[in-house]
C-alpha positions in Angstrom: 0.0 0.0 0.0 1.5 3.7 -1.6 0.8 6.3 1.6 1.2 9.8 -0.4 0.6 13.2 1.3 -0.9 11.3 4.6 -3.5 8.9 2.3 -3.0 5.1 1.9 -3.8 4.8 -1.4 -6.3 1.8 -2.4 -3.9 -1.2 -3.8 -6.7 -2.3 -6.0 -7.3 0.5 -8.1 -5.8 1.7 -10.9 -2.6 4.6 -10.2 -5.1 7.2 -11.6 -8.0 6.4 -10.4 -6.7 5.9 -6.8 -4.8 9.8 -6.6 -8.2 11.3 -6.3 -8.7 9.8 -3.0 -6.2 12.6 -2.3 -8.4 15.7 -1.1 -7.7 18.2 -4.0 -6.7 15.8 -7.0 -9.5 15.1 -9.0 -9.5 13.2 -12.1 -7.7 15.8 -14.8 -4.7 16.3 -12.3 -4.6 12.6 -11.9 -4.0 11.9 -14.9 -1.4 14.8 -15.7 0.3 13.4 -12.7 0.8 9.8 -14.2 1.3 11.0 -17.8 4.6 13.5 -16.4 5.9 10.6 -14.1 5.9 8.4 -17.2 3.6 5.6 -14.8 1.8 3.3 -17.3 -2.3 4.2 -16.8 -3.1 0.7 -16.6 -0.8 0.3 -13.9 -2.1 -0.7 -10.5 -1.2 0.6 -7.1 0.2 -2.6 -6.2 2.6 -3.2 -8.7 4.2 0.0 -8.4 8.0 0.6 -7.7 9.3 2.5 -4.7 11.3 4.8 -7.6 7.5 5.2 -9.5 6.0 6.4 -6.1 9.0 8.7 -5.0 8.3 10.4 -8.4 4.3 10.4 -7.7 5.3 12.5 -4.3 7.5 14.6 -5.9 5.1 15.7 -8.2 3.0 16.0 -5.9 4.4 17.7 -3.3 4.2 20.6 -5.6 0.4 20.9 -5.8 -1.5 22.5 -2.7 -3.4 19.3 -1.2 -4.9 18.3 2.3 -4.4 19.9 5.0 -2.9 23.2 3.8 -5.5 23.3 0.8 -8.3 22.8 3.7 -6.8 25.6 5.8 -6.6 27.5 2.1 -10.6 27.3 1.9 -11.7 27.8 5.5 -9.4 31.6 5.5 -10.7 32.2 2.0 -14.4 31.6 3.7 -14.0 33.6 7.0 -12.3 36.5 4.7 -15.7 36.5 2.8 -17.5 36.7 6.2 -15.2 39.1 8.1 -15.6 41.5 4.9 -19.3 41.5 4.9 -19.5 40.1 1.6 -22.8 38.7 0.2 -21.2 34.7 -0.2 -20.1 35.7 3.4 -23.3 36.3 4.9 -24.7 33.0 2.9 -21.8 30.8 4.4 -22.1 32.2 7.9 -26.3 30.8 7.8 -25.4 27.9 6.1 -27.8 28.4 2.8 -26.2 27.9 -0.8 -23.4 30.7 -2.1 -23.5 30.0 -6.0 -26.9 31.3 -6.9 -29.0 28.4 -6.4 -32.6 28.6 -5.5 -33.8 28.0 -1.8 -37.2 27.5 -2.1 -37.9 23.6 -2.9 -34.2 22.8 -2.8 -30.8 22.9 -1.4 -31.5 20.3 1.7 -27.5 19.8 1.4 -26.8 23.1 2.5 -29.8 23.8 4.5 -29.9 20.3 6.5 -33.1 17.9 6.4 -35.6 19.7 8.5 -39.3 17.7 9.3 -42.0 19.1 9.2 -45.2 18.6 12.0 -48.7 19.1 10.7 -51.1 20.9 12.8 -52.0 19.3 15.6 -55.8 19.5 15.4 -57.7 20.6 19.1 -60.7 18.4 20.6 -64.0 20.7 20.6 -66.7 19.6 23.4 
């Protein structure tokens, strides 16, 4: 098992494939990755050399992942607050920032809430 930047990748999977489980590769950056370390895409985590993964963590190394790219977003979203920006002011009460509509939708942002029907009152 390859541990890169703090994540045991999956042994299973193919090289590409298993660099997204990296917060802040996703599938495009995966694939530059293995094409620039000259890694076979067919190639499976498990069959990889210990020269193969030392050039996966230097190339990797020199993108902003985990931790710091984490730390990266949350100051980028208490900027936006501490400003008094609009996006601000829709992170800091938890309802969507990019535009979408809040009336039927949006249960990710806005959490599942249940709803009690009236409770109807016994007349004598």
């Amino acid at each position: 098992m390859a541990r890169i930047a703090g994540v045991n990748l999956a042994k299973e999977k193919r090289v590409e494939a298993a660099l997204t489980a990296i917060f802040g590769i996703g599938r495009s950056i995966a694939g530059k990755i293995v094409e620039d370390s000259g890694i076979e895409k067919d190639c499976k985590v498990k069959d990889l050399t210990e020269k193969e993964v030392g050039t996966l963590r230097e190339h990797i190394e020199k993108l902003q992942t985990e931790g710091d790219l984490k730390r990266k977003i949350a100051m980028d979203v208490k900027r936006l607050q501490e400003v008094g920006s609009y996006r601000g002011f829709r992170h800091k009460k938890g309802l969507p920032v990019r535009g979408q509509r809040t009336r039927y939708n949006c249960r990710t942002r806005k959490g599942k809430k249940k709803t009690i029907a009236n409770k109807k009152t016994v007349t004598k």
